[in-house]
N, C-alpha and C positions, 0 to 999 in steps of 0.2 A: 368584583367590585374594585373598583380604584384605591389606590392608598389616600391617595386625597380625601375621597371620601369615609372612608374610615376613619381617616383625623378628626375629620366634620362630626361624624358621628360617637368619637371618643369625648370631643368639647362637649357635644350637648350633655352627653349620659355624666358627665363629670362634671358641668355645671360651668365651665370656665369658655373663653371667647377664644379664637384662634391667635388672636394676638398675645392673651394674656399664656397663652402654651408656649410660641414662640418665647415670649423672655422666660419664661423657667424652663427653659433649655439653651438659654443663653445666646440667642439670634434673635437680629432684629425682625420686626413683622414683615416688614420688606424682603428681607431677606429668605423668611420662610414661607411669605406668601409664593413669592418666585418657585422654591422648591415645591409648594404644593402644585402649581401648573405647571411647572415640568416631571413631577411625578419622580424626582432627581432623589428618594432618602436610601440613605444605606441602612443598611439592617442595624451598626453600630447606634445610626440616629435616632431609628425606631424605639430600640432600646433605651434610649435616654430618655423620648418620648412616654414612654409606657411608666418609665419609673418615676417622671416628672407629676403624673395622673394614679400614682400609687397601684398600678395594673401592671400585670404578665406581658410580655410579647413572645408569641410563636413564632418561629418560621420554620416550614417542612417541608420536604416534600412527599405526597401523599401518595405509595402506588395502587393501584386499582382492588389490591385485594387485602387496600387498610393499613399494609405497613408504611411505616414514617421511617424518611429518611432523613 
């Protein structure tokens, strides 16, 4: 699944619009609609993203037999 759509799907489950995300992370809607079609966020973003929607962000990488890296 896309990051884009995980965004999509963090606003529904949290109730908020993608625009209203964008300004509590402090980019305009424009700005972060751009990044959500180019698929452009850095993990730093995500992170601000997650704690803007009071939620955890992961990133791992997973190898085949379960350990995270």
């Amino acid at each position: 699944m896309k990051i884009s759509e995980q965004i999509k799907i963090l606003c529904v489950r949290t109730n908020i619009s993608v625009a209203e995300l964008s300004r509590r992370v402090g980019q305009s809607p424009q700005n972060f609609s751009a990044k959500m079609k180019r698929e452009s966020f850095t993990i730093s973003e995500l992170q601000i993203i997650s704690e803007a929607v009071d939620a955890t962000f992961e990133h791992n990488f997973i190898l085949k037999n379960g350990d995270k890296v």
